[in-house]
C-alpha positions in Angstrom: 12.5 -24.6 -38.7 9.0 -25.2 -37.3 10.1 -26.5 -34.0 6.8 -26.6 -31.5 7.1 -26.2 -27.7 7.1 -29.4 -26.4 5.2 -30.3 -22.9 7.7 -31.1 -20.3 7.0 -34.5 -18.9 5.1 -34.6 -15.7 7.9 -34.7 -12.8 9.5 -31.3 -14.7 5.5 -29.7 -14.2 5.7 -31.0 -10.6 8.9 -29.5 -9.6 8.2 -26.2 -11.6 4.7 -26.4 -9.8 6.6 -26.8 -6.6 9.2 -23.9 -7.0 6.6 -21.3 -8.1 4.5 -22.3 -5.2 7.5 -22.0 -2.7 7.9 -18.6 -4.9 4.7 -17.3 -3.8 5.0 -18.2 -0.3 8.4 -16.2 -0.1 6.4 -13.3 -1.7 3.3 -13.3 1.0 5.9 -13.7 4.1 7.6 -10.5 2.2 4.8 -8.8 1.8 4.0 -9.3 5.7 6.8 -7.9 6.7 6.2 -4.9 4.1 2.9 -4.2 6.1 4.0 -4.6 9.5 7.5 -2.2 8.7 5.0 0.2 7.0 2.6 0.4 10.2 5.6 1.0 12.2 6.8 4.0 10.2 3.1 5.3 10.1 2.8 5.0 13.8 5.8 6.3 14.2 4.9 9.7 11.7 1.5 9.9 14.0 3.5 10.5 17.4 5.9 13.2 15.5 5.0 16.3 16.5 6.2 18.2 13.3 3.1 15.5 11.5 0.7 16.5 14.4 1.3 20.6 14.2 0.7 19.7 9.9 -2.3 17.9 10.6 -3.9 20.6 13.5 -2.7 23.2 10.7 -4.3 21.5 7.6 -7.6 20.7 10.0 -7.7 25.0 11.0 -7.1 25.4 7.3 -10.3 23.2 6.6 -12.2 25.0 9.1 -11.6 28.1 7.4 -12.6 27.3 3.8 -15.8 25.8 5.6 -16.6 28.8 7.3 -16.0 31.2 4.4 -18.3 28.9 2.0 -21.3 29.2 4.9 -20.5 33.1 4.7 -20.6 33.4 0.9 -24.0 31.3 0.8 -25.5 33.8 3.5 -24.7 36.5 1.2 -26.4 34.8 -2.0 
């Protein structure tokens, strides 16, 4: 019941060679497209003007806390 692996002969290592490298190259083009579709939908998000009142909002939020901390260390 001891049965060891045994090595595939060397045209099964070549064609398992070839498939995962064809694999990988069908993962990078996917990937591509992943980036490109994702900097479409965050360019997209950047002209909305719903993002673009959150983002003036969050930055006058900022100000805020930064201008209270400068008033609290001119009290101290």
């Amino acid at each position: 019941m001891n049965q060891q692996p045994r090595i595939p002969d060397p045209q099964t290592k070549a064609r398992t060679v070839a498939r995962l490298r064809e694999t990988c190259q069908m993962l990078d083009a996917l990937n591509v497209f992943l980036d490109d579709a994702i900097s479409q939908v965050e360019a997209e998000n950047h002209r909305n003007p719903l993002y673009i009142r959150r983002l003036q909002k969050a930055e006058e939020l900022l100000d805020s806390r930064k201008q209270e901390n400068l008033e609290k260390q001119k009290v101290q």
